[in-house]
C-alpha positions as YAML, in Angstrom:
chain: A
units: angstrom
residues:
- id: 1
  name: UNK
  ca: [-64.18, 162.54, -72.82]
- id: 2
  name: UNK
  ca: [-61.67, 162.00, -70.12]
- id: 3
  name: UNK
  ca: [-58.54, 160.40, -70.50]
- id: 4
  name: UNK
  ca: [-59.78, 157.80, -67.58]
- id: 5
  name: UNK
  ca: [-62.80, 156.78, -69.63]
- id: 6
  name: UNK
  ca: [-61.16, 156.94, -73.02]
- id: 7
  name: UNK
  ca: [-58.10, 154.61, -70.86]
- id: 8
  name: UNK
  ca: [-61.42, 152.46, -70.04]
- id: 9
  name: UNK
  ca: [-62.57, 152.11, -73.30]
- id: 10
  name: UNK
  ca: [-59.68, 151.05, -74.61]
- id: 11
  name: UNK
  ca: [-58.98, 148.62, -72.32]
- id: 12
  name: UNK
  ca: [-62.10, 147.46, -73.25]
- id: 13
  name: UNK
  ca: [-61.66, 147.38, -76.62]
- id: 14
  name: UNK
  ca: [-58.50, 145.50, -76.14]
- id: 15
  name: UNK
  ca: [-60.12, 142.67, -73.90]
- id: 16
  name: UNK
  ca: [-63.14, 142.09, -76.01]
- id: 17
  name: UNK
  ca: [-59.92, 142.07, -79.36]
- id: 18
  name: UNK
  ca: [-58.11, 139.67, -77.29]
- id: 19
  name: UNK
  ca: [-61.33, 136.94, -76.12]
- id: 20
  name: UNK
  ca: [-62.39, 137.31, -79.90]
- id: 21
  name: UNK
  ca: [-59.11, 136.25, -81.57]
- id: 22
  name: UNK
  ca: [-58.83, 132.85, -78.33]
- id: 23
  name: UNK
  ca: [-62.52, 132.67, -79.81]
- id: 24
  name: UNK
  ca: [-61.06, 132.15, -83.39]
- id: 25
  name: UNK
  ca: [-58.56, 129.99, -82.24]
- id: 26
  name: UNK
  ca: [-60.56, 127.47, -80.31]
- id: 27
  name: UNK
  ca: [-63.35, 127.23, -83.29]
- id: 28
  name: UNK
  ca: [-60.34, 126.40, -85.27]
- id: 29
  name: UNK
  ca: [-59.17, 123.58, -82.99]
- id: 30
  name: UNK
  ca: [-62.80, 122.45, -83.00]
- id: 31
  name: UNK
  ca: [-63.50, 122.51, -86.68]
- id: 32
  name: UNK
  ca: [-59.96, 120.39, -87.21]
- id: 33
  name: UNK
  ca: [-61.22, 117.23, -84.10]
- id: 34
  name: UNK
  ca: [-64.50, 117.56, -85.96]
- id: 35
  name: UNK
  ca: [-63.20, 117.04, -89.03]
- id: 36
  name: UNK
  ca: [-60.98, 114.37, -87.46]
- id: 37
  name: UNK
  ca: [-63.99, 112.77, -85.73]
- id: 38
  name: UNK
  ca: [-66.00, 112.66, -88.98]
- id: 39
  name: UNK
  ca: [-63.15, 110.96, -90.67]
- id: 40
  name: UNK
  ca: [-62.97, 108.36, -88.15]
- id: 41
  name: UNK
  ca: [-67.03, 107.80, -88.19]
- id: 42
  name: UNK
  ca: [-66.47, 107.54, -91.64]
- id: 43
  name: UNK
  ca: [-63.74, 104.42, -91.14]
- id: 44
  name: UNK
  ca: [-66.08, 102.76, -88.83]
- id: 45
  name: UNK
  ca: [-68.98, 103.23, -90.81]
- id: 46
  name: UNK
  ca: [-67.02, 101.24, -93.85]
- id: 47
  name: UNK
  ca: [-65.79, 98.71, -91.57]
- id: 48
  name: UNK
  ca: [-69.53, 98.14, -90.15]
- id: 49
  name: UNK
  ca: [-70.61, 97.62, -93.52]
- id: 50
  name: UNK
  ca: [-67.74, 95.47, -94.40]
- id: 51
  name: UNK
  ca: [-68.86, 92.85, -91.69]
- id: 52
  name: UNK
  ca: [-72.47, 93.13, -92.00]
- id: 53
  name: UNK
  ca: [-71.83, 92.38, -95.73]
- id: 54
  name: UNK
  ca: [-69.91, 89.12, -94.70]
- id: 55
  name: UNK
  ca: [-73.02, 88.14, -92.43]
- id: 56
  name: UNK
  ca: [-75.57, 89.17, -95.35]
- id: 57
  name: UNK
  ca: [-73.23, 86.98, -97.62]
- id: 58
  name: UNK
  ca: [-73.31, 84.05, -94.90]
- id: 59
  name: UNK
  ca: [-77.00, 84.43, -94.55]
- id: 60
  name: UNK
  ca: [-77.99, 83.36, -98.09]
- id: 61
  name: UNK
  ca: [-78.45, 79.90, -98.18]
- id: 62
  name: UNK
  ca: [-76.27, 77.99, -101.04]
- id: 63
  name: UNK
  ca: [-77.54, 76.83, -104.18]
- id: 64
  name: UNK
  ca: [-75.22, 74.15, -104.20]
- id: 65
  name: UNK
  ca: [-75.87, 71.26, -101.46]
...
């Protein structure tokens, strides 16, 4: 092998090294916003049911009159 392929192969090697490790990286940053997203679907979700409690609650007619 020549040293101008083997100098090809490494750069190469080192590209492909470097892309997988920004790769690594970014899924982290995504995995952290989606566990940040889930967290605030999560509030919502409990607030949603909060207020459609208080309607349920408001819906029931009174026994007393």
């Amino acid at each position: 092998m020549s040293l101008e392929l083997f100098n090809q192969l490494e750069q190469k090697v080192t590209d492909t090294v470097d892309a997988l490790e920004m790769m690594k990286l970014e899924n982290e940053e995504l995995r952290d916003e989606n566990a940040k997203l889930k967290q605030e679907r999560e509030e919502w979700e409990r607030r949603l049911n909060s207020l459609l409690s208080k309607f349920e609650t408001s819906d029931t007619p009174s026994t007393t009159s």
